[in-house]
C-alpha positions in Angstrom: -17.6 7.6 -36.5 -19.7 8.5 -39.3 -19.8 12.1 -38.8 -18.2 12.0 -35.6 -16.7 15.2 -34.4 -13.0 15.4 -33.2 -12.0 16.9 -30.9 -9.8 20.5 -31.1 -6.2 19.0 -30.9 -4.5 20.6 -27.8 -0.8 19.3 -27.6 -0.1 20.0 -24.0 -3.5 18.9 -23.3 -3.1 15.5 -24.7 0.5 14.4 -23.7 -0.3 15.5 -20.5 -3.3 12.8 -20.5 -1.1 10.1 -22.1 2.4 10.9 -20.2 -0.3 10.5 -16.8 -1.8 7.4 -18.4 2.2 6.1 -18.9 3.5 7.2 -15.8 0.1 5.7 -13.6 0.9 2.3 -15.9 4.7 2.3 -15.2 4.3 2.2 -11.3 1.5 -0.1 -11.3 4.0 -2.8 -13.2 6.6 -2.1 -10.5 4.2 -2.5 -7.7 3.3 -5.7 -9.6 6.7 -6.7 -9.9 7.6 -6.1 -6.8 4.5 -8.5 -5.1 5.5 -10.7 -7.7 9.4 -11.0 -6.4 8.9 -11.4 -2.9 5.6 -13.7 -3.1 6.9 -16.3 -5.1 10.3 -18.4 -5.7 13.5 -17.6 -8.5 11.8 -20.8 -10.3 8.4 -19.7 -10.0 9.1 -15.7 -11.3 11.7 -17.3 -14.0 8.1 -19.3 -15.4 6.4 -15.7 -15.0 9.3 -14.0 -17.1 8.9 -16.9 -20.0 4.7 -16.7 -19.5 5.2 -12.9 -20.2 7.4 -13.4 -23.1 5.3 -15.8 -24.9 2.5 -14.0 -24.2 4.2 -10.5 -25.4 5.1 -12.7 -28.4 1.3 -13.0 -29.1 0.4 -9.5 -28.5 3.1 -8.9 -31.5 1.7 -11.3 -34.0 -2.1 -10.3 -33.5 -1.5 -6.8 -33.7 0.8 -7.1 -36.7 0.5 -3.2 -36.7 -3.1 -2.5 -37.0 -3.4 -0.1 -34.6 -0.7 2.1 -36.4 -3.0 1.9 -39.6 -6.0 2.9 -37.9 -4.2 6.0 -36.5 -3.4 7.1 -39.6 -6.7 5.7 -41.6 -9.6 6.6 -39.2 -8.9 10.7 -39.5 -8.4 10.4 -43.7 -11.5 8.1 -44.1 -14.2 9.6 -42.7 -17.5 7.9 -43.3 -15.5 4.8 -44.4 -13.7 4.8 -40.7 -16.5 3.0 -39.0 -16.1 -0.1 -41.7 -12.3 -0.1 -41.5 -12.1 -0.3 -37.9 -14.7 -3.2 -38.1 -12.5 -4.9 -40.7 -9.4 -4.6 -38.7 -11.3 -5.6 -35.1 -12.8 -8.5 -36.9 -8.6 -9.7 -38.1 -7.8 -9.2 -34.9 -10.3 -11.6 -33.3 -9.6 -14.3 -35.8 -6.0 -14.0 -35.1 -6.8 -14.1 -31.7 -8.9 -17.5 -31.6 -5.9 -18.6 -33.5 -3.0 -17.8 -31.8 -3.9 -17.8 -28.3 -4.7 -21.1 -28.1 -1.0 -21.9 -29.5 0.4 -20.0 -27.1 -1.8 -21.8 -24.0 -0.5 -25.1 -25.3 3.1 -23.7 -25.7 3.0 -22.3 -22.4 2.0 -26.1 -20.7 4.2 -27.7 -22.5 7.4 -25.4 -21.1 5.5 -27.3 -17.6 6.3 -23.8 -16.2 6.1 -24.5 -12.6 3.2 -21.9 -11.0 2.0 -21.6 -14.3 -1.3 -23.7 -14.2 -4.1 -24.1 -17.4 -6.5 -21.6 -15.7 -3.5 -19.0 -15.2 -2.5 -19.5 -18.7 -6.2 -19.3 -19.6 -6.5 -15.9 -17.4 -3.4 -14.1 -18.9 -4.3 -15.0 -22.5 -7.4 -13.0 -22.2 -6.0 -10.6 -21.0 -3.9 -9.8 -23.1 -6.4 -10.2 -26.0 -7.8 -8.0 -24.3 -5.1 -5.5 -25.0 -4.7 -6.3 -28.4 -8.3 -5.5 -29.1 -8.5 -2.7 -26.9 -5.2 -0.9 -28.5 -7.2 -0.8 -32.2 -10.3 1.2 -30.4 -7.7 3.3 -28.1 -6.0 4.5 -31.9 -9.6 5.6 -33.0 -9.8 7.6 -29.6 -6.7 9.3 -30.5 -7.1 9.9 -33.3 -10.4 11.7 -32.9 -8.6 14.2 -30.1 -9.9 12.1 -27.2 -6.5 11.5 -25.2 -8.4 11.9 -21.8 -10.6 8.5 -22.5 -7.2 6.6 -24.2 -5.2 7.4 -21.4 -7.8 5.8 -18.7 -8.3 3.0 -21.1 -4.5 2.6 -21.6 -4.0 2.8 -17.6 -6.8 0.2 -17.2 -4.7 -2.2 -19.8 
């Protein structure tokens, strides 16, 4: 980022790319949902619905609003960007050794029927994943790169 030239802001341009990236993300879950639903029993989605929960729970505590802060941080820092973005990435990986660990164990002990270690194990990295991802996908935005966040966010 040190020197790193942004992008001329075009506001169509952009929302266009992130409204896609939304919209693209939106059916994607429903498909998901819908597999999900008719693949598996009431008890079994119910554990699903709790797994998602806990795991969303996560996603809050780790992020604890970083990706906000590098939004607004990266564009007023300039050669300092590249060292706050580390700072915040390096946070976010502690928290994440931390936490998701907690949430594994919280998630067995629930004895959330279809919810087995290596599932639990599999959607905790995911959605660490995310959290890390979402600090890097603020830095693309806010260097006028909304056709890179968008496939990044659909990806997520």
């Amino acid at each position: 980022m040190n020197g790193a030239k942004m992008r001329r802001v075009n506001i169509v341009r952009d929302a266009s790319y992130l409204f896609s990236a939304d919209i693209v993300a939106l059916l994607l879950g429903l498909i998901g949902q819908i597999i999900l639903t008719y693949s598996i029993s009431k008890e079994e989605y119910g554990s699903w619905v709790i797994a998602i929960d806990l795991l969303g729970i996560m996603f809050l505590i780790v992020q604890f609003g970083i990706p906000d802060v590098v939004g607004r941080d990266v564009p007023r820092n300039g050669v300092r960007s590249t060292e706050l973005v580390g700072f915040y990435s390096v946070y976010q990986l502690i928290s994440t050794v931390v936490v998701l660990p907690l949430s594994i164990i919280v998630l067995m002990m629930i004895g959330a029927p279809g919810i087995t270690f290596w599932v639990a194990i599999i959607l905790g990295i995911a959605v660490s994943g995310q959290i890390i991802g979402m600090t890097y996908r603020m830095v693309l935005r806010s260097l006028g790169e909304a056709r890179i966040e968008g496939w990044l966010k659909t990806a997520d």
